[in-house]
N, C-alpha and C positions, 0 to 999 in steps of 0.2 A: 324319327320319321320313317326311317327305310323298313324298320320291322313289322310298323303300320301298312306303308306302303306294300311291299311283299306278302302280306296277307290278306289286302286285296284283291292281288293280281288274280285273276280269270280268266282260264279259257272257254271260248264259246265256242260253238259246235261249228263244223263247216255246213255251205247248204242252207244257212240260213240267214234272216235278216241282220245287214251290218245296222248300230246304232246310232242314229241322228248324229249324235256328237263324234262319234266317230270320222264319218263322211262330212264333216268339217274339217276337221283336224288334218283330214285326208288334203282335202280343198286348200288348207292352209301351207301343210308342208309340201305339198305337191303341186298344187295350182289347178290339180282336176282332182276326182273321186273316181275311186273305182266301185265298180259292181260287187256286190254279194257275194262272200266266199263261198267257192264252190266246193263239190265234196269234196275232193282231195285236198282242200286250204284247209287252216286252223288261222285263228283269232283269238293273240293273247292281249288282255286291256284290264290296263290302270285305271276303273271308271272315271270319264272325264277329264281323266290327265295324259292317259301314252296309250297307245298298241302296236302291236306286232302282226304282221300276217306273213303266212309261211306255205311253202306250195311243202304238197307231202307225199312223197315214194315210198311207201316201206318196204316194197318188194327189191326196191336198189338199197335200205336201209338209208336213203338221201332225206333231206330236207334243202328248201329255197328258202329264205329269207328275201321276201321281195318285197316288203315294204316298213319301216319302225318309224314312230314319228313322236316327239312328245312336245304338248304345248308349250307353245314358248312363254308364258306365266310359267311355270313349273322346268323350266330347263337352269342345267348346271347343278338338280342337288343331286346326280347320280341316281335318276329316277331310268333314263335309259338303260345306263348299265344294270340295273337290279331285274329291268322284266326282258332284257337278252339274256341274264344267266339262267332266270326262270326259267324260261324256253332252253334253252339247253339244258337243262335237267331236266325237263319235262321230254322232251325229245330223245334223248339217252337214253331214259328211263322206260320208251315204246319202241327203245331197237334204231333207232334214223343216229346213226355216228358218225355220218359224214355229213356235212353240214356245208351251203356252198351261198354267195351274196355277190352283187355287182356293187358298185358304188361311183358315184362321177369322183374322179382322182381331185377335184378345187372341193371334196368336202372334206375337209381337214378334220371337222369334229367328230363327224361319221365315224371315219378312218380310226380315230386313236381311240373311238370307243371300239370300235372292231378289235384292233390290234390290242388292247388292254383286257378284252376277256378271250383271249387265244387265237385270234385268226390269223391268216397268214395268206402272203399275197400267192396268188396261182394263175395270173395270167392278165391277158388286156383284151378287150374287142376296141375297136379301130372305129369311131366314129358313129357309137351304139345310138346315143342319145339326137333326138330330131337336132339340137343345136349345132352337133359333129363335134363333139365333145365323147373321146372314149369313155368306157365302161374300166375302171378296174376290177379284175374277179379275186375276191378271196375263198380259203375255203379253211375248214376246221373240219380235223379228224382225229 
């Protein structure tokens, strides 16, 4: 499945329309949708099943990781971790080596996906989230 999987995955262009099922998935893991990646975003998608969106510096060689989400039908077979390593080879691979993500610290699953394809913790904001629930920051370089 993940070979299948992995040779689906797709980047779509920033600037442009996000896909229906996207902005659900959005809705679902998130509870609202965001807007349209804008130019400096990238959109990486599991048609139908995960994406990724990522803010993009290349003049800092930075990328954000600001949102990953995969349906919950399709979670636990390591469909996340396959299109976060994507993105990071794909990101490498245009020069962005440093790599940076917030996460709320009560997501456990988040986290040990993070910390299982090389992140590492780099700090905390204090009461990021509307709930007042901090942000922890990881970063990879």
């Amino acid at each position: 499945m993940s070979g299948m999987a992995e040779a689906r995955i797709q980047r779509l262009a920033g600037d442009g329309a996000t896909p229906d099922w996207v902005a659900r998935l959005d809705r679902t893991a998130f509870g609202s949708a965001w807007k349209a990646p804008a130019a400096h975003e990238a959109l990486w998608v599991l048609p139908e099943v995960a994406f990724a969106r990522w803010a993009c510096i290349p003049a800092a060689a930075e990328a954000e990781l600001l949102r990953i989400a995969v349906d919950p039908a399709h979670r636990g077979q390591g469909l996340g971790r396959l299109l976060l390593e994507a993105c990071q080879r794909d990101l490498a691979a245009e020069g962005l080596v440093r790599l940076y993500l917030e996460v709320r610290p009560s997501n456990a699953a988040a986290i040990r996906l993070y910390e299982a394809c090389g992140w590492e913790p780099c700090g905390r904001r204090l009461r990021y989230y509307t709930d007042g629930e901090d942000a922890a920051l990881y970063q990879r370089v």
